[in-house]
C-alpha positions in Angstrom: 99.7 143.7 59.2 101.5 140.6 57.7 105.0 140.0 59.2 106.1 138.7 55.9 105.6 142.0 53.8 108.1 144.8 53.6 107.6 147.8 51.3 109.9 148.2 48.1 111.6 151.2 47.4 111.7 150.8 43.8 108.7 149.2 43.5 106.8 151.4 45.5 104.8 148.2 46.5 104.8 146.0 49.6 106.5 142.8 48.9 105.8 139.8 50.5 108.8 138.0 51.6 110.1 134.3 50.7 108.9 132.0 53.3 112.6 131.5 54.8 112.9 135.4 55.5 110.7 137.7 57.6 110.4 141.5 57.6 112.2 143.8 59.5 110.4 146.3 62.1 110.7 149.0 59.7 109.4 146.8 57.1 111.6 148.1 54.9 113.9 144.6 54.3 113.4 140.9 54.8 116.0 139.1 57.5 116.8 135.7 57.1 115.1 133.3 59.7 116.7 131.3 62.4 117.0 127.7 61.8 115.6 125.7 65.4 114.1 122.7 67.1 113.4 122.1 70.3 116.9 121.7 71.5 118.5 120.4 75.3 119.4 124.0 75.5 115.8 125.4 75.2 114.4 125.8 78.9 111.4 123.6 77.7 113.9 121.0 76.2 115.8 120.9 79.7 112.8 120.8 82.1 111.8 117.4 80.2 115.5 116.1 79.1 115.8 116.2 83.2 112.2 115.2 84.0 113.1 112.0 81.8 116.8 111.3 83.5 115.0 112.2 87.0 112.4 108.9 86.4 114.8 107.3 84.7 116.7 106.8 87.8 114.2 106.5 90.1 112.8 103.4 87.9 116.2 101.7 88.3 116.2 102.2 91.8 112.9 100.2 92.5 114.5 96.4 91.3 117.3 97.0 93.5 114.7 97.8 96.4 112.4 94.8 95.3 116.0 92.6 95.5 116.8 94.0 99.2 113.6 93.0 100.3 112.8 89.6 97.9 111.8 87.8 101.0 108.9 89.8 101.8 105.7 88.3 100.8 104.1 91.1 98.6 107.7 90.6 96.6 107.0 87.0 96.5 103.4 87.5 95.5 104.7 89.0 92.0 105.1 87.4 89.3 109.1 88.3 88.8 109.4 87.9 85.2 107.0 90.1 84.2 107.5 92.8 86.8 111.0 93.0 85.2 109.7 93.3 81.7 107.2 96.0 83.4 110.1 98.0 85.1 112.7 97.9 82.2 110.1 99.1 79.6 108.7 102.1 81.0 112.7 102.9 81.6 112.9 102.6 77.8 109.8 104.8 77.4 111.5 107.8 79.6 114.9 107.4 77.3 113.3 107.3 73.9 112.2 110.6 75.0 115.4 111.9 74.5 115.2 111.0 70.5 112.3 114.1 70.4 114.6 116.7 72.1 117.1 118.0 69.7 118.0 118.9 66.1 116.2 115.7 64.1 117.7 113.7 61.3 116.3 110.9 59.3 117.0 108.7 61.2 115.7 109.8 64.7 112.8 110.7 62.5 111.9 106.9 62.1 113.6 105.4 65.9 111.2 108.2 67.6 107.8 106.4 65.7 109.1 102.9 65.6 110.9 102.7 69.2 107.7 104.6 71.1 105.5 102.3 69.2 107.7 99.0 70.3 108.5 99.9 73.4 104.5 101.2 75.0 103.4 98.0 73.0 105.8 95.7 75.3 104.5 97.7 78.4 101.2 97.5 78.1 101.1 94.4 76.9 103.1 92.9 80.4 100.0 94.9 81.8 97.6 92.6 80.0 99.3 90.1 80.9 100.1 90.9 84.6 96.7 91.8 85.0 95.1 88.4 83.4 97.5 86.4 85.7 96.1 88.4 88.3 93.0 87.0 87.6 93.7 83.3 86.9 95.5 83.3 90.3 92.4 84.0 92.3 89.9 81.8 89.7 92.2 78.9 90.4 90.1 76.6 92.5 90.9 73.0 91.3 94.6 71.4 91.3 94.4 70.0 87.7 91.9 72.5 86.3 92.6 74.0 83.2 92.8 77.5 84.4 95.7 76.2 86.6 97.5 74.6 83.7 97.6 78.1 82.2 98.9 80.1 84.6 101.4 77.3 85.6 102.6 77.4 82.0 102.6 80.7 81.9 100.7 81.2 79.2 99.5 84.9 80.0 103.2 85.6 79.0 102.7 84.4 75.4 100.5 88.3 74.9 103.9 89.8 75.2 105.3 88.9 72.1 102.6 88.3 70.0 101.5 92.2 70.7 105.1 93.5 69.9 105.4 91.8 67.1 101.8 93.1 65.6 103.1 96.5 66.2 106.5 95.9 64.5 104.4 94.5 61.5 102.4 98.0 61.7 105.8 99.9 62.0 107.1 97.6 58.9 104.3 98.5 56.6 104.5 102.3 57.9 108.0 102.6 57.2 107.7 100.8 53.8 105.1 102.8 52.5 105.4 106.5 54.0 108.0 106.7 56.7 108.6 109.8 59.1 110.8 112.7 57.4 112.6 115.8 57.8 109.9 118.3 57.6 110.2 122.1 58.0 107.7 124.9 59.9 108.2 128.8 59.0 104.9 129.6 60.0 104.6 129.2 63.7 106.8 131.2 65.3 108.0 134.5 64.2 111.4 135.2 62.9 112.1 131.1 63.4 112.1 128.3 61.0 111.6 125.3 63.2 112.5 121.6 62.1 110.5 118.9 62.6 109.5 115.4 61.9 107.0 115.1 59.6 104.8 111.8 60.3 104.8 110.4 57.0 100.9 108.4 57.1 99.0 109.6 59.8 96.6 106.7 59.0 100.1 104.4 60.5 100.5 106.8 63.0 96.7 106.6 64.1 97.0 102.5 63.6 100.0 102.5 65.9 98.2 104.6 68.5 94.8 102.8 67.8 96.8 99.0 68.3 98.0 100.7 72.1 94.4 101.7 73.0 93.4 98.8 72.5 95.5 97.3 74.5 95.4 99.5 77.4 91.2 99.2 77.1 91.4 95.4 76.9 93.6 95.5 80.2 91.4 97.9 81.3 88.4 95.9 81.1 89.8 92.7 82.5 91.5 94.6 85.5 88.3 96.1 86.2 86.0 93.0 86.6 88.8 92.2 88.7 88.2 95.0 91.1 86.3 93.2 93.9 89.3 91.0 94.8 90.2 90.1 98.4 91.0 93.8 99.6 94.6 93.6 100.4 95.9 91.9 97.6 94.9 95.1 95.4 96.7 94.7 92.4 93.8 94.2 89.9 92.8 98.0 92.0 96.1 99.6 91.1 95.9 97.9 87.7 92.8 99.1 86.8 94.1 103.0 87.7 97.6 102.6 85.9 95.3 101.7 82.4 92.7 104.1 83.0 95.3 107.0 83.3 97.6 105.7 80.7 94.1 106.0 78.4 92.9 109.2 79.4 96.7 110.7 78.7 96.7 109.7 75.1 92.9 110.9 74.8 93.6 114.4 75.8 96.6 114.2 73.9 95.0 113.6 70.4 93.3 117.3 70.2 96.1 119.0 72.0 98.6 117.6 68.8 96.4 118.8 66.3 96.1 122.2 68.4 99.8 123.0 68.7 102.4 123.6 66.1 106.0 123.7 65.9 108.1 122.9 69.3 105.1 122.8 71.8 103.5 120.0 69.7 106.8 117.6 70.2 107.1 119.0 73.6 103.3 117.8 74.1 104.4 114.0 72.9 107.2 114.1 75.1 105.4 115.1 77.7 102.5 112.7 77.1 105.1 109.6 76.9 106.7 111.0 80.2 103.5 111.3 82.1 101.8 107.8 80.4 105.1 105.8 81.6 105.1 107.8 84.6 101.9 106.6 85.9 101.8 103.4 84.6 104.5 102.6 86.6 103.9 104.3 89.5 100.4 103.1 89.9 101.8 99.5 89.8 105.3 99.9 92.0 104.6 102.8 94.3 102.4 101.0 96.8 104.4 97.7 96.9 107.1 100.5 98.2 104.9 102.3 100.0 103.8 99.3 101.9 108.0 97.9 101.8 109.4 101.4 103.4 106.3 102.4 105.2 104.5 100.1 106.7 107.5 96.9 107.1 104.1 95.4 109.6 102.5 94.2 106.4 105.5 92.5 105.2 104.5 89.6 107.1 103.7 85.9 106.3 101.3 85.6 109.1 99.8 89.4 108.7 99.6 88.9 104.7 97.6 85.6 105.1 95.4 86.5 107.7 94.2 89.5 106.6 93.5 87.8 103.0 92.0 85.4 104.0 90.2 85.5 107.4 90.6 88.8 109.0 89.5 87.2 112.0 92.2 87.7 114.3 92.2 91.3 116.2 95.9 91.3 117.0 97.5 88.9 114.7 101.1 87.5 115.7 103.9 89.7 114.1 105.8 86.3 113.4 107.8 85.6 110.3 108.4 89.2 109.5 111.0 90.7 106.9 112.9 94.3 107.8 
């Protein structure tokens, strides 16, 4: 019953054979296997090659939306620096899924690790940040306060890099001690040898994951004592979904990895990178357009404020409006 063994004529034995050949149907000779990876021509290597391109250019086409309508007051309520940082690195995040798909090397053994590590560290970290700015912008109560003095020096921003570079310190030690390599897998699928990336330490690999939980709890947590902000200005809402998703991707992905072998388990990272970026940016950006393309009413000065603040007005002038 084992699709390695083949029965020798002269030995009048079976014969198991060498872990690079399988037996024939007639189990009379071992044929060599076929050397694979989850290529761009694969259907499965496609479907997420285009899913990736697809968002891709769909993420670039939100700045140029949020620049057509910059005078609109839920563009103006962002903070523009880090929804920048927040747009380009989930792009980032759909293109380094591209270093997965196709034949690996050594090197795209260590950018795939080191760049997804980097680049989800940036992005949830401008979460963090986002999200605590959120915050400070609604505690702000008195003009020389000190909670004023750190949002006006922008202080929220300084999590950014101080994050990115504790992963690239993780990704440093990782790479010095037991980096990613060319592994191979002749055991998983029949009649295939199937080349992969070998993780090196998983104790790294778990620290890098472990330093983005964290992250994405921590901005988790804040954004969700946040919740009962004024209802229209529902960022610290959308916030609090966008982290909450990104965490329970990564959670289900953990025992689906060590489930899987061969080209579904680096199909199941791409696919958790694709979906994580996917809704932590659409969580965050799809109802400022939803609200820009949609409903142009609420882009108004005088609706925005009233309904923040008062909601006292039953038919609020339409005044100061931006098409």
């Amino acid at each position: 019953t084992n699709d390695n063994l083949h029965f020798s004529l002269d030995l009048e034995q079976c014969v198991k054979c060498p872990d690079h050949q399988y037996a024939s149907i007639q189990r009379n000779r071992c044929l060599q296997k076929v050397v694979t990876s989850l290529a761009y021509g694969d259907p499965l290597g496609k479907a997420l090659a285009g899913t990736a391109l697809s968002l891709t250019v769909l993420t670039a086409a939100v700045p140029g939306l949020f620049v057509k309508h910059r005078d609109a007051p839920i563009i103006k309520a962002n903070t523009r620096a880090l929804s920048h940082t927040l747009l380009i690195s989930p792009t980032c995040c759909f293109l380094c899924s591209s270093l997965f798909i196709g034949r690996p090397n050594a090197v795209t053994c260590v950018l795939q690790q080191t760049t997804f590590g980097v680049v989800f560290t940036v992005a949830v970290s401008t979460v963090l940040a986002k999200t605590i700015t959120v915050v400070l912008a609604f505690k702000v109560t008195a003009p020389g306060g000190r909670m004023r003095q750190l949002l006006v020096s922008g202080a929220p921003n300084s999590i950014i890099p101080i994050c990115s570079l504790m992963q690239l310190t993780l990704c440093g030690v990782w790479m010095g001690t037991n980096p990613p390599y060319i592994d191979t897998d002749a055991h998983s699928e029949h009649g295939h040898i199937i080349i992969v990336c070998n993780k090196g330490s998983l104790a790294a690999f778990y620290c890098v994951l472990g330093h983005l939980g964290s992250l994405a709890l921590v901005s988790f947590t804040v954004a969700f004592l946040a919740r009962n902000l004024p209802d229209t200005f529902s960022e610290a809402k959308f916030l609090t979904f966008s982290t909450l998703v990104f965490c329970s991707v990564w959670v289900t992905f953990l025992p689906v990895y060590h489930s899987t072998k061969g080209k579904v388990t680096v199909a199941m990272e791409v696919f958790s990178i694709l979906v994580s970026s996917a809704r932590l940016l659409g969580c965050i950006f799809f109802p400022k357009c939803y609200f820009i393309l949609l409903r142009p009413e609420i882009n108004c000065l005088h609706q925005f404020r009233t309904t923040i603040h008062s909601k006292s007005s039953n038919s609020p002038q339409l005044s100061n409006c931006v098409s």
